[in-house]
Short mmCIF file of the C-alpha atoms (twelve columns), coordinates in Angstrom:
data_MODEL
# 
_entry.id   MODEL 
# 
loop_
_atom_site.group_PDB 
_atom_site.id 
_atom_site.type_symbol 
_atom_site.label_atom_id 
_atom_site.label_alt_id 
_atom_site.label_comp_id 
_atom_site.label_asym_id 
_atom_site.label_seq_id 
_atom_site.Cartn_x 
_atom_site.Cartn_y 
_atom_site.Cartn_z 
_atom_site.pdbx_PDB_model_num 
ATOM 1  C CA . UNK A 1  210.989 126.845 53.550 1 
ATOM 2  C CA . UNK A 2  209.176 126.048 50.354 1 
ATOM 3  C CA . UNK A 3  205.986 124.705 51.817 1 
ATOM 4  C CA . UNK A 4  202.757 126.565 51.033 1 
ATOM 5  C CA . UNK A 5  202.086 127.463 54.589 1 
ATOM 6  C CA . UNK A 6  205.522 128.725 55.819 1 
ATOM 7  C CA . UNK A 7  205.419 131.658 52.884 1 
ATOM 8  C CA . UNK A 8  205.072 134.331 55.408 1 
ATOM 9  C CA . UNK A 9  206.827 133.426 58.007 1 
ATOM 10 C CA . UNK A 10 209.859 134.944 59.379 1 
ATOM 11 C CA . UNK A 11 213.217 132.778 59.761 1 
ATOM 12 C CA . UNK A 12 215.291 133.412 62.856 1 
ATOM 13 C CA . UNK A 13 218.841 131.257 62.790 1 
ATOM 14 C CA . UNK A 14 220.542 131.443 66.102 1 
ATOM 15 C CA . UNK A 15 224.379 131.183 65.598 1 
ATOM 16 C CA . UNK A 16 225.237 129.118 68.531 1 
ATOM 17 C CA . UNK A 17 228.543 128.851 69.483 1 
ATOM 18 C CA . UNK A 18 230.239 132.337 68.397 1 
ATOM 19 C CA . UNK A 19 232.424 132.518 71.456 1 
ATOM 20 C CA . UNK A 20 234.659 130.117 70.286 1 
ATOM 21 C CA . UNK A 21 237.406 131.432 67.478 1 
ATOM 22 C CA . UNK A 22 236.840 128.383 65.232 1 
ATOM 23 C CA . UNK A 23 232.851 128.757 65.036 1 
ATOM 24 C CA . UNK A 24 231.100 129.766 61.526 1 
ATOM 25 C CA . UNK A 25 230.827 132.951 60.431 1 
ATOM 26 C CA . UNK A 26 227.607 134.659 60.191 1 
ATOM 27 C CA . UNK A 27 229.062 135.394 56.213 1 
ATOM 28 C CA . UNK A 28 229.323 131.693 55.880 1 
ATOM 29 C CA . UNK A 29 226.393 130.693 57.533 1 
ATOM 30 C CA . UNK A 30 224.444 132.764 55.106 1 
ATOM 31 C CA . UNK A 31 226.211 131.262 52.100 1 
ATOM 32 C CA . UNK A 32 225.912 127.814 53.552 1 
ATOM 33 C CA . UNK A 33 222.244 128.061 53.817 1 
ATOM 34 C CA . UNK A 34 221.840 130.425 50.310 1 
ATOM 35 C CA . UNK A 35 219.186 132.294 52.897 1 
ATOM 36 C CA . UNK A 36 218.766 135.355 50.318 1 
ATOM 37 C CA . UNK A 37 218.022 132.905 47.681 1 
ATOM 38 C CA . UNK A 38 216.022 130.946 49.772 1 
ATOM 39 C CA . UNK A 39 214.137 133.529 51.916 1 
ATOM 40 C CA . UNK A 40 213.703 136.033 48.903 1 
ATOM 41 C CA . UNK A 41 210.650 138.023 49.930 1 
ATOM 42 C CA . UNK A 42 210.561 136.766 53.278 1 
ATOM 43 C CA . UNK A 43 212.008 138.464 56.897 1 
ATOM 44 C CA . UNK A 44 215.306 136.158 57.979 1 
ATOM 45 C CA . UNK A 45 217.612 137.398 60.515 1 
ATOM 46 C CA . UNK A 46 221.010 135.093 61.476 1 
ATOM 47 C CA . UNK A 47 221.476 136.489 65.462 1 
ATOM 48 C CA . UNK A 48 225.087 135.396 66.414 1 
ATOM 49 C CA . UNK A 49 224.822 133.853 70.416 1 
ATOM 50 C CA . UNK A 50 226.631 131.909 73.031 1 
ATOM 51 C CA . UNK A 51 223.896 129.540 74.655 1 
ATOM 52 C CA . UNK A 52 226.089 129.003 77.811 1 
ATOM 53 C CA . UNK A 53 225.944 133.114 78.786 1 
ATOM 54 C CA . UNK A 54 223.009 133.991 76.724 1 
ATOM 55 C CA . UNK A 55 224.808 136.527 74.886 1 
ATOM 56 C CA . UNK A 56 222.706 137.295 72.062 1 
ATOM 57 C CA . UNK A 57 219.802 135.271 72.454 1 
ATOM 58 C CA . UNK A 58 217.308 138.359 73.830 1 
ATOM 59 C CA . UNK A 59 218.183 140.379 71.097 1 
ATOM 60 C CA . UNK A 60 217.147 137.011 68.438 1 
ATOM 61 C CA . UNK A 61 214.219 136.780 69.731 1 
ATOM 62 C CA . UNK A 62 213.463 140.961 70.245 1 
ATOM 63 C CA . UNK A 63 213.563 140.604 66.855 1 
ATOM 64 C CA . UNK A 64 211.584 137.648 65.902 1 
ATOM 65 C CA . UNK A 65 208.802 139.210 68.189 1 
ATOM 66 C CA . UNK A 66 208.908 142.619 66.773 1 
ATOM 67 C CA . UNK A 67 208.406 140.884 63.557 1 
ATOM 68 C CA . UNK A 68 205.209 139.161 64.444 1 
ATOM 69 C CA . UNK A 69 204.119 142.346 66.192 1 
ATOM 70 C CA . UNK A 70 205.112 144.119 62.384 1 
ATOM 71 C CA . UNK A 71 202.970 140.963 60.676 1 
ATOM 72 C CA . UNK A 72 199.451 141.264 63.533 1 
ATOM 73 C CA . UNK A 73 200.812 137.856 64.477 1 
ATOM 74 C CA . UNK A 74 200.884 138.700 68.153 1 
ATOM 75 C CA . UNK A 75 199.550 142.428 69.919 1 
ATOM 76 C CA . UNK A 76 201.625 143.810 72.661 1 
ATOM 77 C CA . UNK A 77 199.221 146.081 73.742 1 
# 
């Protein structure tokens, strides 16, 4: 995340897995990966899922897209 040209961009981490009781914890996951030291100034968002039933996954990526809607990346409209 420190090169030049990914300064701006938002980070979405999907948390696969989070059906099962021995899985990572979002808490850890965000320790693990220091993401508010590492994304300081940036838009990160860790979206806990289960690949297999999708749970999760529409609302990860609702709110990668509303971010590049929020940055002019993309236009709805």
């Amino acid at each position: 995340m420190s090169e030049k040209e990914l300064k701006d961009a938002s980070l979405l981490i999907l948390a696969n897995k989070q059906d099962v009781p021995e899985c990572v914890t979002i808490e850890d996951l965000t320790k693990q990966f220091a993401l508010y030291k590492l994304c300081c100034g940036r838009s990160w968002h860790i979206q806990a899922c289960d690949a297999q039933s999708g749970t999760g996954l529409h609302d990860g990526l609702d709110w990668l897209s509303r971010q590049l809607v929020a940055a002019g990346v993309y236009d709805i409209t």
